[in-house]
N, C-alpha and C positions, 0 to 999 in steps of 0.2 A: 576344158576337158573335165567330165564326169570321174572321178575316181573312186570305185565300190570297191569292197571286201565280200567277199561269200562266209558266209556261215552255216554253219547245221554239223549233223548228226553224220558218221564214216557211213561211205556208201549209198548215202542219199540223193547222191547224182550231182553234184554241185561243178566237178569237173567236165563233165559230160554236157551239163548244162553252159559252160564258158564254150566248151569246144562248139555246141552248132550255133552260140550265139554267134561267130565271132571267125571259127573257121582254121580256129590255131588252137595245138598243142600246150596247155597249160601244165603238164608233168612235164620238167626236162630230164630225170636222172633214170636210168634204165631199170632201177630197184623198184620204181614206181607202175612203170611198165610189167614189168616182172608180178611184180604183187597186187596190180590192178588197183592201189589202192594209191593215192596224194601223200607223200610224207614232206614237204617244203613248200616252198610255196611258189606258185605258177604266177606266170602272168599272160595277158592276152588283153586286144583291143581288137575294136571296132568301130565304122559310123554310125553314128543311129539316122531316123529318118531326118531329122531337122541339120543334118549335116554333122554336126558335134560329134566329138570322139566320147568312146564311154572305153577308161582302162578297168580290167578287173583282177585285183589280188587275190588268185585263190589257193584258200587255206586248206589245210590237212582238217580232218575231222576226228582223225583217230586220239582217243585220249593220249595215247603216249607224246602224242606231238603237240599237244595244244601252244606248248611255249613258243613253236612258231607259228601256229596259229595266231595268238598273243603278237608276237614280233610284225607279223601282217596286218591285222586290223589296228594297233594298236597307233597307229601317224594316220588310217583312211578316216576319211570325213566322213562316212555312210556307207551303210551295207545290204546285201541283200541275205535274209537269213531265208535257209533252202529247209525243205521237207518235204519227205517223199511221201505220196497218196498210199500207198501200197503201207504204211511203215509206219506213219504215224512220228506223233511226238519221241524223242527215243531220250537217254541219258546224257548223249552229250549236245542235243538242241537245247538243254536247259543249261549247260555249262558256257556256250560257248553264249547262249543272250545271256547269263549272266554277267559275263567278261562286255558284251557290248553295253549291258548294261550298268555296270559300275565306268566304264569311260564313258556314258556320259552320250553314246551316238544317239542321236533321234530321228536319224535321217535315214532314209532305207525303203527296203520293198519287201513283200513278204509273197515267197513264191512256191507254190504245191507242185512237185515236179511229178514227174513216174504219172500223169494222168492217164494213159492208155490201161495203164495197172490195173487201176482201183479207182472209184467213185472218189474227188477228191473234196468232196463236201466234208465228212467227217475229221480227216485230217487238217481241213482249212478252220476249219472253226475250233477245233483241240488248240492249235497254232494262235489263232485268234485271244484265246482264253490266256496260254501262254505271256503273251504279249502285253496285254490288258494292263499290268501294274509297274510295264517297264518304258522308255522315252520313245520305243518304238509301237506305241497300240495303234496309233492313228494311221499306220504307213499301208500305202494301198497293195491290193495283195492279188495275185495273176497265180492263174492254174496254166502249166505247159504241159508238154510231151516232147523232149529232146530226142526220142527216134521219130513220132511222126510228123512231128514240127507243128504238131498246132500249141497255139499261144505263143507262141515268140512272137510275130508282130504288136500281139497286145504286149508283151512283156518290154520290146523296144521301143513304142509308145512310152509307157508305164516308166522308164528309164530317160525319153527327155522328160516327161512330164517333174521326175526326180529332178533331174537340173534343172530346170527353172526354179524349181522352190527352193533350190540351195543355198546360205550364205555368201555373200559377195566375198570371195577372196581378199587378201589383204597384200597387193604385189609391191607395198612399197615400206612394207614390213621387215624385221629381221627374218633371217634365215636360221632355222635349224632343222635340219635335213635328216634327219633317223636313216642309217642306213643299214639296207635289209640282204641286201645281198655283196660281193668283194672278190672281184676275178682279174685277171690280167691279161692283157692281149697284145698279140706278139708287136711287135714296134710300135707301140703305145705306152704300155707302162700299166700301170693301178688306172682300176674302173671299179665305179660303186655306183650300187642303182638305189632308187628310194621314191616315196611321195616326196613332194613339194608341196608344203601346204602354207606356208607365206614368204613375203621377199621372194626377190629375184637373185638370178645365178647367170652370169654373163662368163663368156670367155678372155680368161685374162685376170678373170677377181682372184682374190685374194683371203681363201676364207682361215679360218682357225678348227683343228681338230682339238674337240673336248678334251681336256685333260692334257695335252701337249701344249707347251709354249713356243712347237715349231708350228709356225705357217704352212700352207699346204695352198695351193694355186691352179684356178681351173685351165686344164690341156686343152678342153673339149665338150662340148655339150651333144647327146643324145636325145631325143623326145621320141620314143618309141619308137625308137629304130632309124631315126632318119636324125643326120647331123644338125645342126641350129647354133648359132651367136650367143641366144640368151632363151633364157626357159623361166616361165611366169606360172604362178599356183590357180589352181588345183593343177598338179601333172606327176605325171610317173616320169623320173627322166633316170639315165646315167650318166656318171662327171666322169670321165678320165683326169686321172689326176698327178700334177709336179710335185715331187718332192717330199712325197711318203712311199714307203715301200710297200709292198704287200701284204709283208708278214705283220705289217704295227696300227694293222684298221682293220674293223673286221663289222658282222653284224653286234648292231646295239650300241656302235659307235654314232657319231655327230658332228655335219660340219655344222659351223656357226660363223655367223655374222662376227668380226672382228671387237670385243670391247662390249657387244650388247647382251651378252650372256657369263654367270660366274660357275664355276662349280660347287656342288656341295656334297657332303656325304651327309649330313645331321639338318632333317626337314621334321617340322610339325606338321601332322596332318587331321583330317577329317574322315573317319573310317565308315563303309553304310555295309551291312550283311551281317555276318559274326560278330555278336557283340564284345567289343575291346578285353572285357576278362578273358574271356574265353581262347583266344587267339592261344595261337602258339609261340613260344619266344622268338622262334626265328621262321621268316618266310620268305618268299620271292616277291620281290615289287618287279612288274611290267609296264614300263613305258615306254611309250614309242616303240623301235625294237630291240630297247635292251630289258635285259633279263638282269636281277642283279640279288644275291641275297640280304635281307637287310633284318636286325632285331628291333623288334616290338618294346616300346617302353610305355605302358599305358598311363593315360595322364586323366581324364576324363571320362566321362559314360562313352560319349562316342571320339573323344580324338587322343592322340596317340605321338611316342616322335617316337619316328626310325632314323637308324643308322645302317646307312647304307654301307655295301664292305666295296661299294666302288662309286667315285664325287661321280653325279652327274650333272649335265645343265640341266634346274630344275626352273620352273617359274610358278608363282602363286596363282592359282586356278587350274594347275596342271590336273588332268584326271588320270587314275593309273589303276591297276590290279593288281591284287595282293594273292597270292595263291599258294599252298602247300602244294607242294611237291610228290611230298611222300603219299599224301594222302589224296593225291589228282585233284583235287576240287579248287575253284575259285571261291577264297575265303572272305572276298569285300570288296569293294570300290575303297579308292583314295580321293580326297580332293584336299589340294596340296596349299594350307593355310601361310606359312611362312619358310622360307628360304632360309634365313640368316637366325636362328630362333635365339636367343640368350639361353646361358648355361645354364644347369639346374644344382646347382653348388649349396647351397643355403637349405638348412630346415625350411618347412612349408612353402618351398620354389615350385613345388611340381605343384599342389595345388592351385598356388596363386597364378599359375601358365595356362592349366584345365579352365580358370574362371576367365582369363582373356581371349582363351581362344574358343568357349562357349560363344563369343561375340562374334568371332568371324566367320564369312560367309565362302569365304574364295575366291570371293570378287576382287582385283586390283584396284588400290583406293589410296591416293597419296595421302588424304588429308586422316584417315585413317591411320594408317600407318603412323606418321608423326604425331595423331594424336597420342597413342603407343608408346613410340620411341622417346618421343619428346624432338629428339634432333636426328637428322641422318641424311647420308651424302648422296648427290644424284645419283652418282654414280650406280650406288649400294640399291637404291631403288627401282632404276633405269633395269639392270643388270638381274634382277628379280620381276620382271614383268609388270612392274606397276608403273603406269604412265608419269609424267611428271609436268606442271602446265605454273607452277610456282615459282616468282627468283629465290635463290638462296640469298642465307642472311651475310654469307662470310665462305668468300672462296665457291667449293660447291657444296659447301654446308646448308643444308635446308631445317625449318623448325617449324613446331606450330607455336601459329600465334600466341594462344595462353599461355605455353610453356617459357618462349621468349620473354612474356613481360615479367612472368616470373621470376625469373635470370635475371632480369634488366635492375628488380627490384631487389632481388640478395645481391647485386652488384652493388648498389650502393650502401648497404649496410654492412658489408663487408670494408669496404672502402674507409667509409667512416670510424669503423670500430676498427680499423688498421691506424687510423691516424689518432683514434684515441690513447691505443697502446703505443702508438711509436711517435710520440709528438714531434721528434727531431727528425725523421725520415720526411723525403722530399714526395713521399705517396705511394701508395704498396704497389711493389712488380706484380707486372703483369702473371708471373711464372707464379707467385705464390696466390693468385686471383683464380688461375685456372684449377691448382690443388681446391681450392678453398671450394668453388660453385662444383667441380669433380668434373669440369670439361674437356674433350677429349684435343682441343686446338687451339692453342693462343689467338687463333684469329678470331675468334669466338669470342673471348673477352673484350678483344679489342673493336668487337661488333655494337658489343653490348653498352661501348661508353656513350652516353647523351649528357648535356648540360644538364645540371652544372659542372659533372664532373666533367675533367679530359686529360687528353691523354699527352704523355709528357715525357721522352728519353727511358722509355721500356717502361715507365710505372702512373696507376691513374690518381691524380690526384683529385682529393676531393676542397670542396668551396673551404676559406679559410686557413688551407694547410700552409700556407704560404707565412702565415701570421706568429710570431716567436710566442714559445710560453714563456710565462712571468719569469722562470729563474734566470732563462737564455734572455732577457729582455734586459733584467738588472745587470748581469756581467757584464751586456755592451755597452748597459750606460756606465760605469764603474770606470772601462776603457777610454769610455769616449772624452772621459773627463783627462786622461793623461795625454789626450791628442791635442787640446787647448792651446799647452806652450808650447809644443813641441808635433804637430803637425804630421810632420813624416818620419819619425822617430816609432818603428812599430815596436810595441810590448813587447819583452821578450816572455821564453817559453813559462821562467816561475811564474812572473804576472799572471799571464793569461790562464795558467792553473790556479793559483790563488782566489782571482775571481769568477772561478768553476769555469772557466771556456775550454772543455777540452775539442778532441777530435772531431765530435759526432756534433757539439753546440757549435762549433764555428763554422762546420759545413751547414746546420740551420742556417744561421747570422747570415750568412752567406748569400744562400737561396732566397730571404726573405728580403735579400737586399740593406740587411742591416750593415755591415763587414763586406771591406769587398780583399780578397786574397791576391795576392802576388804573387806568393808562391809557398807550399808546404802552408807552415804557422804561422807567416809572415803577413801580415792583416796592418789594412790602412780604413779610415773611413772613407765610405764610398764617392764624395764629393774630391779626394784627394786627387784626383788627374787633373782637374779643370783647376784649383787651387796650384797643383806645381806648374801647370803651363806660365799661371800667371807671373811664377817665379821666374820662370826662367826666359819669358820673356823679357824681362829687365837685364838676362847677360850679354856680355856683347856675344855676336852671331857669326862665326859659331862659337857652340862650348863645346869644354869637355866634359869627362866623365868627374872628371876630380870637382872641373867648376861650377858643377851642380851637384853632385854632393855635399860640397860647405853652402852653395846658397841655400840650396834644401835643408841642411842644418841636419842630418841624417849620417847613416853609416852607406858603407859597398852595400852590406845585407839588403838594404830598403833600394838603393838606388838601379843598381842595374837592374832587378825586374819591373823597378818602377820606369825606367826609362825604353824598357821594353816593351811594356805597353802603350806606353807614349805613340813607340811607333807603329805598332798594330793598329793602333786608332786612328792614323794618322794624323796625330797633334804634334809629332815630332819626326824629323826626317833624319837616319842618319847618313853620313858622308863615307866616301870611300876611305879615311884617315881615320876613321873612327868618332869623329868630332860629329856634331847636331847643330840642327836648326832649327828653330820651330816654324811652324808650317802657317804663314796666315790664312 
């Protein structure tokens, strides 16, 4: 399906011209009737000759209405801008290409209506002139007469010839659905109509309305009037819809795909027409068909962040209109740089934001992006229209490259100079690694560890930390020397303060495998379990606790944790009496 918008100047026939295209009523409201003039927006279809359907959104002209003119063209893919022979270029054919021309359409027909009128040479070529500096000068252009009917056949020609050259839809795309109109019909429920201009809408899905964390569920599908399973882009359809009411969806609302879109209210943008001083602090942004007021923060010659006073689903490369209100005029095109922008809190922020987004283009670009960020979550990118075709480093954390080895490399200096200041630490936690490089995930540190360092009961250690310093080195020998005659006889608490072992030195010893612990203070040298096996091998089988005690030549203190590890290692077995065995 073809999907066009009309455009031009109130009056200029643009309605009149849908009707004998087409053979339907494009005014539905009787005020429109009444005043002879479009104040909403029509719709109407037909076949052309190559069989194709061609739907037409047609818009009001009158300035006072542009905002739904705006809300209509602002989701069609292409349009046709109208001007009547008799009439000429008029004020608001300049308004309303300007509007098509800051979104960015290039696609279209340029049509001289009223020929019975007026010689429509004059006017075609003022229109031509018009056109010349904007995405539509190339578009091929048809003189009619909607009462005598000449030129409609060229102009339905002129309209496949338009779809052919069209961009290939994208039907396996996200959906977001701009919705332009919201009625309800008796044993049905809520209906909304809109273009589709990518992804598919089956009966049955399950989409998301912007800004609600209720789901909403399609009843029903429409495609111009005739019911259908599933509806594929380009198309004008209407959703009947489960599970919203009436009153809480309206125009300028949005279903979306579940998860592939975020809201925002605070976008950096790329401004083209009124130069960014000049602006007014606050204006209307139009996209899709919502209308929404947002203030101007100028950052740049030409780019700019608004704050929108309603989140929209926005994505990078979006094109939008900017327009005063009070003063009717279309004040610029948008072209929508960053979704997620960082805050502007710091002296010379806003500068240093103007000099990065001098750089962008509006193009979606992952590897851009993280050049940027440095780090950022599929999600976060997926969810802002930028493609993503990179594995993440950790979890769905994604990086660039240079940034990574960056990281990789204050990891280890970190690390090191953790273990220079804390010699007796078993290797810096993870938790004070992440404060330390400022990263937003522990799994990120724990991405970042490579040999030689690694990773070890929450903290990384690095090469050598295992190894005691000189003071912790002497104390164990000091001990080691009262283990001599006395074996399993562990030091009590003065000892091992005397020759400096306190708390944090004996959990070194420890680790380093110098000291091995039993329990609390209570420290034997580490060859001590294979040494008492030997002992107690020589009792008669089984013992007790007492009879290994005096062999072991020791106190209770040493012996029951000593003989509790016996049996954890399984070198010693005990019995249901309490009595042991040792285990050949």
């Amino acid at each position: 399906m073809l999907v066009v918008a009309t455009a031009g100047h109130v009056d200029h026939g643009k309605s009149t011209l849908v009707r004998a295209l087409t053979g339907m009523e494009p005014d539905r409201w009787a005020e429109e009737h009444r005043r002879g003039m479009t104040i909403d927006l029509g719709f109407a279809w037909t076949a052309l000759p190559s069989g194709r359907t061609v739907a037409f959104v047609d818009v009001p002209g009158h300035e006072r209405f542009v905002s739904n003119m705006l809300a209509g063209v602002g989701p069609v893919p292409a349009a046709v801008m109208v001007v009547a022979a008799d009439a000429g270029w008029m004020p608001q054919s300049a308004e309303h290409l300007a509007a098509l021309d800051a979104l960015g359409v290039g696609y279209g027909l340029l049509v001289v209506t009223r020929a019975d009128l007026a010689d429509p040479a004059e006017a075609l070529a003022e229109a031509r002139a018009e056109l010349a500096a904007t995405p539509l000068r190339d578009v091929e252009a048809v003189t009619v007469s909607a009462v005598t009917g000449a030129g409609l056949p060229q102009l339905r020609a002129a309209l496949d010839r338009l779809a052919d050259r069209m961009p290939a839809p994208a039907p396996d795309g996200a959906v977001r659905f701009w919705i332009d109109r919201c009625f309800t019909v008796r044993g049905s429920g809520t209906v909304v109509t809109g273009t589709l201009g990518a992804g598919r809408l089956r009966v049955g899905d399950e989409l998301e309305l912007a800004g609600s964390d209720e789901p909403v569920r399609i009843r029903g599908l429409h495609r111009l009037g005739v019911g259908c399973g599933e509806a594929v882009p380009v198309a004008r359809v209407a959703v009947n819809l489960r599970g919203v009411a009436r009153e809480r969806i309206g125009r300028g609302d949005a279903l979306l795909t579940p998860g592939r879109f975020r809201v925002t209210d605070v976008v950096d943008v790329r401004l083209t027409g009124v130069p960014v001083a000049e602006l007014p602090l606050t204006l209307t942004l139009h996209i899709g068909s919502a209308a929404v007021p947002v203030r101007v923060r100028p950052l740049g010659a030409d780019t700019a962040r608004l704050r929108l006073g309603r989140a929209l689903p926005l994505l990078v490369g979006d094109r939008a209109v900017l327009r005063d209100p009070g003063r009717r005029y279309v004040a610029g095109g948008v072209t929508v740089l960053d979704v997620v922008p960082p805050p502007l809190t710091r002296r010379g922020a806003a500068a240093a934001r103007a000099a990065v987004l001098a750089t962008l283009d509006g193009r979606p670009d992952a590897a851009g992006e993280l050049r940027r960020r440095g780090l950022a979550r599929v999600t976060d990118l997926v969810t802002a229209g930028v493609p993503v075709t990179v594995d993440p480093v950790a979890g769905d954390w994604l990086a660039d490259p240079h940034h990574w080895q960056r990281l990789g490399d204050r990891l280890t200096r970190a690390v090191t100079e953790y273990a220079r200041t804390n010699p007796l630490a078993p290797g810096a936690p993870v938790e004070h690694l992440r404060r330390q490089l400022d990263l937003p995930d522990r799994a990120l540190v724990e991405a970042l560890v490579r040999p030689p360092l690694r990773l070890a009961a929450g903290r990384v250690v690095a090469p050598g930390t295992a190894s005691l310093p000189e003071p912790v080195a002497r104390a164990v020998a000091l001990v080691s020397e009262d283990f001599a005659a006395h074996p399993f006889r562990a030091p009590a608490a003065d000892r091992l303060a005397a020759v400096g072992l306190g708390t944090r030195e004996i959990g070194a010893a420890v680790r380093a495998g110098a000291l091995l612990r039993l329990t609390g203070n209570v420290v034997l040298l580490p060859g001590a379990p294979q040494q008492a096996v030997r002992v107690l091998t020589g009792l008669p089988q089984p013992f007790t606790l007492s009879a290994a005690r005096q062999a072991l030549d020791t106190t209770r203190r040493v012996a029951v944790p000593l003989l509790e590890l016996l049996d954890q290692r399984g070198l010693t077995r005990r019995l249901p009496d309490d009595a042991r065995v040792v285990v050949d």
